[in-house]
MARTOR-803329 format. One line per field, with one value per atom (N, C-alpha, C, O): residue number from 0; atom name; x, y, z. Coordinates in steps of 0.2 Angstrom, whole numbers. Example, Ala and Ser with C-alpha at 12.3 -4.5 7.8 and 13.67 -1.06 7.14 Angstrom:
// MARTOR-803329
n = c(0  0  0  0  1  1  1  1)
atom = c(N  CA  C  O  N  CA  C  O)
c1 = c(66  62  66  71  64  68  64  67)
c2 = c(-28  -22  -16  -17  -11  -5  0  6)
c3 = c(39  39  39  42  35  36  39  40)
// end
This chain:
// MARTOR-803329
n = c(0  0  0  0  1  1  1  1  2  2  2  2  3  3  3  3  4  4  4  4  5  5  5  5  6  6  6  6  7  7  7  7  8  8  8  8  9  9  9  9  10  10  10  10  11  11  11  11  12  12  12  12  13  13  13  13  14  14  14  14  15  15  15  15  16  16  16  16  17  17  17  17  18  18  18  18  19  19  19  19  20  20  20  20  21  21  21  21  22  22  22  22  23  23  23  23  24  24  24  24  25  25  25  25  26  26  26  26  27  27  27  27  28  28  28  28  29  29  29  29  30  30  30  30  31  31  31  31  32  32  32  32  33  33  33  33  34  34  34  34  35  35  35  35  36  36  36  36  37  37  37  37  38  38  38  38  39  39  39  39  40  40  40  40  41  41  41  41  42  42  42  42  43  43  43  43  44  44  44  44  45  45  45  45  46  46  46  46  47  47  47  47  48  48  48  48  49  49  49  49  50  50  50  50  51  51  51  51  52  52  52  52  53  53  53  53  54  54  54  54  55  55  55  55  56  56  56  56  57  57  57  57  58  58  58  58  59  59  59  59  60  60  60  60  61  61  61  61  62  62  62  62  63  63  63  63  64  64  64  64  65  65  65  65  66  66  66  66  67  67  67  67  68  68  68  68  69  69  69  69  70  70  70  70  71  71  71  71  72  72  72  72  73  73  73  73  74  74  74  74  75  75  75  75  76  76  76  76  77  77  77  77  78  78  78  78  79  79  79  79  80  80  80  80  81  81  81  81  82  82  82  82  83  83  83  83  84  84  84  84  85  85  85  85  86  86  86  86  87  87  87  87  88  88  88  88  89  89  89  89  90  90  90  90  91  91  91  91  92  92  92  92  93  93  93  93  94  94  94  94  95  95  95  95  96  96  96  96  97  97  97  97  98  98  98  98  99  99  99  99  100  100  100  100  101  101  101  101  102  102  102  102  103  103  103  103  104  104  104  104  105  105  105  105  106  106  106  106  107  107  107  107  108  108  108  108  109  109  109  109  110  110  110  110  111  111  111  111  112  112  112  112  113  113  113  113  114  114  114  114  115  115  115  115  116  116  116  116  117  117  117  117  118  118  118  118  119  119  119  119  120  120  120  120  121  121  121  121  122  122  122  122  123  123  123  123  124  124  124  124  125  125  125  125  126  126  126  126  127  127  127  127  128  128  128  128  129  129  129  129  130  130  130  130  131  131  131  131  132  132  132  132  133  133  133  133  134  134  134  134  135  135  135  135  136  136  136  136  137  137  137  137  138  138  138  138  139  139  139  139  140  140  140  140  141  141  141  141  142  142  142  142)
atom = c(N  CA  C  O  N  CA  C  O  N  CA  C  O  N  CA  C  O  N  CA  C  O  N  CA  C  O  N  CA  C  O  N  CA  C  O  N  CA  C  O  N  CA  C  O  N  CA  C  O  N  CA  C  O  N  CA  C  O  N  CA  C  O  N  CA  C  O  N  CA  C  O  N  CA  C  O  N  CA  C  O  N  CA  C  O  N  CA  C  O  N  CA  C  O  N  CA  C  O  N  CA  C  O  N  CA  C  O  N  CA  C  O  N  CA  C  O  N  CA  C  O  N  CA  C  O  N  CA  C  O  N  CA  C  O  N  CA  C  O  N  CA  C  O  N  CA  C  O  N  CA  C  O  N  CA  C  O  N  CA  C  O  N  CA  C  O  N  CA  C  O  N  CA  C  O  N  CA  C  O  N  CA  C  O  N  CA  C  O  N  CA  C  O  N  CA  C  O  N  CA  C  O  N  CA  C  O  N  CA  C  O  N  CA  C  O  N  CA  C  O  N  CA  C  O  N  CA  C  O  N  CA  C  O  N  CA  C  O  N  CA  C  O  N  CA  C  O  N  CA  C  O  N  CA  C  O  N  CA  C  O  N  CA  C  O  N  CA  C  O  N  CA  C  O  N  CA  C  O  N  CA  C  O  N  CA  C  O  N  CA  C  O  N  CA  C  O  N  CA  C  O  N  CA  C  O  N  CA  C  O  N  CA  C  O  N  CA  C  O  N  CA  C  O  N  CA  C  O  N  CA  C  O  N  CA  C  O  N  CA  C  O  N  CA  C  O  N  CA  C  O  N  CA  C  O  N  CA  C  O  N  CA  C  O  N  CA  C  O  N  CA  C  O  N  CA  C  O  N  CA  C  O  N  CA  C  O  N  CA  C  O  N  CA  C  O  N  CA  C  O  N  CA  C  O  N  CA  C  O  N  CA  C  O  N  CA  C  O  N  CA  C  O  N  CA  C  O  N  CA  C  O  N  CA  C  O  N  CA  C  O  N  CA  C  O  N  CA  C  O  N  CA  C  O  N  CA  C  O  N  CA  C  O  N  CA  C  O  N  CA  C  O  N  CA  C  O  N  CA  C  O  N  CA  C  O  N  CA  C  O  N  CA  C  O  N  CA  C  O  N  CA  C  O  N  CA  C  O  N  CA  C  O  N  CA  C  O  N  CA  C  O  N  CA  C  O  N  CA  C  O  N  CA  C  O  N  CA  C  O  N  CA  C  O  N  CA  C  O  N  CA  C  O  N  CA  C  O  N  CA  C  O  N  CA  C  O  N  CA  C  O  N  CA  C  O  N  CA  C  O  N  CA  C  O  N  CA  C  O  N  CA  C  O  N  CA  C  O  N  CA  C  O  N  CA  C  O  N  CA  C  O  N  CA  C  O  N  CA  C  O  N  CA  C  O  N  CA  C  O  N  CA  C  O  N  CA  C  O  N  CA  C  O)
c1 = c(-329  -326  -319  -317  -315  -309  -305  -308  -301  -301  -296  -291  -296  -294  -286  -281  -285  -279  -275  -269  -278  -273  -268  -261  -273  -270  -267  -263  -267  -261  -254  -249  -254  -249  -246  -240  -248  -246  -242  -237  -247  -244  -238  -234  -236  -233  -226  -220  -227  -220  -216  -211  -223  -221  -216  -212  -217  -218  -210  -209  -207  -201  -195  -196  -188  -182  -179  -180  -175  -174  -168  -165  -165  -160  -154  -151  -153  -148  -147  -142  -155  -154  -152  -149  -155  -150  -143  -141  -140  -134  -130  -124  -133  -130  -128  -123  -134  -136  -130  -127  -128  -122  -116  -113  -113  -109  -108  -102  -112  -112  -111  -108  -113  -111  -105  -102  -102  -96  -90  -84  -91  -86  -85  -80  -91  -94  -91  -89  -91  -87  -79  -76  -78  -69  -65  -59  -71  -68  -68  -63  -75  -72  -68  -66  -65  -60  -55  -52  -54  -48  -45  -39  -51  -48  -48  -44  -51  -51  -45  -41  -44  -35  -29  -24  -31  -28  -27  -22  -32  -32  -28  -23  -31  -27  -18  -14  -16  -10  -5  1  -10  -9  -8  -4  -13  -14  -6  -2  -6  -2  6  11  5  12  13  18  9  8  8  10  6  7  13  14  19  24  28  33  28  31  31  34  26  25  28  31  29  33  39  43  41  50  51  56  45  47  48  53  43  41  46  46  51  55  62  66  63  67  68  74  61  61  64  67  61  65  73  76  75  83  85  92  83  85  84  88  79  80  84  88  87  91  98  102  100  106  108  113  100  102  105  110  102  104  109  111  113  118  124  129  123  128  128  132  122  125  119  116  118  113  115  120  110  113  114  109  119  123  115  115  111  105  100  100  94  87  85  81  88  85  88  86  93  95  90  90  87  80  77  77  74  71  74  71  79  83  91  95  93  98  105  107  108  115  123  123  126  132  135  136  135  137  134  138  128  124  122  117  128  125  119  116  117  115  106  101  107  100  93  90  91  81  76  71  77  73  68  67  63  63  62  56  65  62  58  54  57  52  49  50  45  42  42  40  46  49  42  46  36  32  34  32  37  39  45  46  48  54  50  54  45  43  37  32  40  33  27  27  20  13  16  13  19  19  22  22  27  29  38  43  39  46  51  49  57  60  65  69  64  65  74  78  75  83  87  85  93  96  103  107  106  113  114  111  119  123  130  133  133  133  128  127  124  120  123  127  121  124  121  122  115  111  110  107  114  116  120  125  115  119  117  120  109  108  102  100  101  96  94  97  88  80  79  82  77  74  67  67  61  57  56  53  58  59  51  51  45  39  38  41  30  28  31  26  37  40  46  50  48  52  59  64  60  66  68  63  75  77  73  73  71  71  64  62  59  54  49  50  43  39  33  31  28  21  22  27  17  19  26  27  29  36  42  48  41  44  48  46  55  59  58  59  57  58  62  63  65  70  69  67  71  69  71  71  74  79  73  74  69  65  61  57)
c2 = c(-157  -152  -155  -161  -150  -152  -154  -151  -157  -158  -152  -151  -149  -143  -145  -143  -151  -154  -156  -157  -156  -159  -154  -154  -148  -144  -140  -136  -138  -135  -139  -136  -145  -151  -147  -146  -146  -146  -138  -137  -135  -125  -126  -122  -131  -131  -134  -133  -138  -142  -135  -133  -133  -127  -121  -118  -120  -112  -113  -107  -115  -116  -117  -117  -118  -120  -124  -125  -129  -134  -133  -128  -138  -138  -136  -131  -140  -141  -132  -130  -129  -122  -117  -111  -120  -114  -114  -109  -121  -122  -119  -116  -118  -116  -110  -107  -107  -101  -96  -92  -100  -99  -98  -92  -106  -104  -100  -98  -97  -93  -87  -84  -85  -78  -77  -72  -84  -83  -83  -82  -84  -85  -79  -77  -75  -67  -63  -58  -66  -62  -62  -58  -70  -69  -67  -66  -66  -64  -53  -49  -49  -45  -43  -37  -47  -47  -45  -40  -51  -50  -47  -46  -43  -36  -29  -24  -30  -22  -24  -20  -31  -29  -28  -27  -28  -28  -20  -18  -17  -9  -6  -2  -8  -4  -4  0  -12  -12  -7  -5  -6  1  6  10  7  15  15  20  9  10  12  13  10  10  17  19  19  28  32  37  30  33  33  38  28  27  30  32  32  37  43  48  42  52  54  60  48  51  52  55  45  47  55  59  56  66  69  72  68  71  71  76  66  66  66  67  67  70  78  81  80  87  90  96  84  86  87  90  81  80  85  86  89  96  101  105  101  108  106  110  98  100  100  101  99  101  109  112  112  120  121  123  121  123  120  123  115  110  109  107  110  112  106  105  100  92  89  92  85  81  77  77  72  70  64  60  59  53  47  41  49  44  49  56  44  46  50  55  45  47  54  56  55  65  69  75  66  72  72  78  69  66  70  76  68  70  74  70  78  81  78  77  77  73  79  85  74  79  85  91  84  86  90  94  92  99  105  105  110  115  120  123  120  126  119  121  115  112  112  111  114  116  114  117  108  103  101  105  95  90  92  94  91  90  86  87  78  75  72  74  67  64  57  53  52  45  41  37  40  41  41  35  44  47  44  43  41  36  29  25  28  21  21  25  17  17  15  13  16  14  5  2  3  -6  -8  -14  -3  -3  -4  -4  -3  -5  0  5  3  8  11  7  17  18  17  19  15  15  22  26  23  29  29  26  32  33  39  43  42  48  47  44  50  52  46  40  51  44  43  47  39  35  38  36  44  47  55  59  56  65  63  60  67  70  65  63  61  57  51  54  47  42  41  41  39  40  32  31  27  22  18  18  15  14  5  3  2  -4  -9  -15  -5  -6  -12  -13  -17  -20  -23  -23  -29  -36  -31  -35  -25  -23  -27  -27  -29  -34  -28  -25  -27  -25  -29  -35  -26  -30  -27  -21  -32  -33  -29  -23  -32  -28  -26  -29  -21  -20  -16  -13  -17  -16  -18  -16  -22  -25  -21  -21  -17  -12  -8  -5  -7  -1  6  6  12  17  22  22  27  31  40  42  43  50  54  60  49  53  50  52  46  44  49  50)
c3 = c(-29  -25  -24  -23  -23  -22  -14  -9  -13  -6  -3  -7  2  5  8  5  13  13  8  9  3  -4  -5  -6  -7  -9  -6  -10  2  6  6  6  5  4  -3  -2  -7  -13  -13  -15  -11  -9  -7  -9  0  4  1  3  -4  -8  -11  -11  -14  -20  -16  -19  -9  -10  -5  -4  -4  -3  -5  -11  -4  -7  -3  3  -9  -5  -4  -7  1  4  -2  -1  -8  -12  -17  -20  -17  -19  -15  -16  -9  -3  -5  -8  -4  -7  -10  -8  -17  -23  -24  -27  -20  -19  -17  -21  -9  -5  -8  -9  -12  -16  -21  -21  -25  -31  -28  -32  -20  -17  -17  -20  -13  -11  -16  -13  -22  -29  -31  -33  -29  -33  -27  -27  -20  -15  -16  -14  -19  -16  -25  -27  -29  -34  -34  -34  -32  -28  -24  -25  -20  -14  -18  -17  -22  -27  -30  -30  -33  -38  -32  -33  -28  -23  -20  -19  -18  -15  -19  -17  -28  -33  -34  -36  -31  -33  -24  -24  -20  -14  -15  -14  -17  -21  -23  -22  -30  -33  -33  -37  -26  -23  -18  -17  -16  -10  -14  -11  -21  -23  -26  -24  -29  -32  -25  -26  -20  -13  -11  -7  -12  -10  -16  -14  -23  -28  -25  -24  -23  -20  -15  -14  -10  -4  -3  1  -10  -11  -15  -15  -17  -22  -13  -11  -11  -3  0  3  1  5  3  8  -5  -7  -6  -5  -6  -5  2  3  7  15  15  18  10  13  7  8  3  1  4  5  6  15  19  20  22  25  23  28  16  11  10  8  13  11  18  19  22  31  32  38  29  32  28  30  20  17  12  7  16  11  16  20  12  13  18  21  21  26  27  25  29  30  31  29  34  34  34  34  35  34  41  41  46  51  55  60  50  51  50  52  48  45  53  54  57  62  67  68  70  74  74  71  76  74  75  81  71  70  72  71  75  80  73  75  67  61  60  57  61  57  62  65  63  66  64  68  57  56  57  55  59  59  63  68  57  60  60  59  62  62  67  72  66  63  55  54  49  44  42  37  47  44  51  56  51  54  54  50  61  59  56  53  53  48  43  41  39  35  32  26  37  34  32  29  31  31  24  23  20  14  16  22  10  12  15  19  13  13  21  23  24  31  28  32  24  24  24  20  26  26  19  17  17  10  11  15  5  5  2  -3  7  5  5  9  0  -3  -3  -6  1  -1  1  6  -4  -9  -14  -14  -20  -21  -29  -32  -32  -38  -44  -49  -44  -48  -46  -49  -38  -39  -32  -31  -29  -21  -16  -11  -17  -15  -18  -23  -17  -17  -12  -7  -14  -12  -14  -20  -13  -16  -11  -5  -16  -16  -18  -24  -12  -15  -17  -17  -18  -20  -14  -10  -17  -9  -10  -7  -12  -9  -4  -1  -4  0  -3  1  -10  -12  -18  -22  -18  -25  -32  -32  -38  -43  -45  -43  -48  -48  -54  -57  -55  -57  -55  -49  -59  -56  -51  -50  -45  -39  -34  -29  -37  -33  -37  -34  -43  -44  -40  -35  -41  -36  -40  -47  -38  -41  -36  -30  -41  -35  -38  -43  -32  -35  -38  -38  -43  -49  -55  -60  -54  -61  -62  -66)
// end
């Protein structure tokens, strides 16, 4: 006969993980987590910069509503917001201080008269710096 104790000893070795495979375990999670991380902040990026193309068309649009009421586009952005001593026929808010700000927090740059019609619109993508590519791209609402 076999002895009873031996072999709960022996069940008892088997039927766990040792410390060193918990380990590995952890590891391999967190490699497969910070590699997901990586790519999902790589796509909000993305989003956030095709979001901020849209708002320069969007916001273009406002500062030609207030070109029709006012005869000319307006010396700043924040004309759109609030009414400037300049504009009587002004019907405003055209926009929402919101609105002045891209998906990345930065505020859109504006020229009027601008160097590509009546006015520019620019989108200096996330580094907020003139230049760049990818998402650090500038676009403007004459593209």
């Amino acid at each position: 006969m076999s002895n009873p104790q031996r072999n709960v000893r022996t069940l008892s070795r088997t039927a766990g993980f040792s410390l060193i495979e918990m380990l590995a375990v952890i590891v391999l999670i967190g490699i497969v987590a910070g590699i997901v991380v990586q790519q999902v902040g790589k796509n909000v990026d993305k989003g956030k910069y095709g979001s901020g193309k849209a708002q320069v068309q969007a916001l273009a649009g406002k500062v030609e509503g207030y070109a029709l009421d006012n005869g000319a586009p307006p010396a700043r952005l924040e004309d759109l917001v609030t009414k400037p001593g300049n504009a009587p026929n002004w019907q405003g808010p055209y926009a929402k201080e919101s609105d002045l700000k891209d998906p990345f927090g930065h505020t859109f740059q504006y020229k009027a008269p601008g160097e590509h019609g009546d006015f520019d619109i620019i989108f200096l993508g996330k580094d907020g710096q003139a230049g760049g590519d990818g998402v650090n791209a500038d676009y403007g609402n004459w593209q």
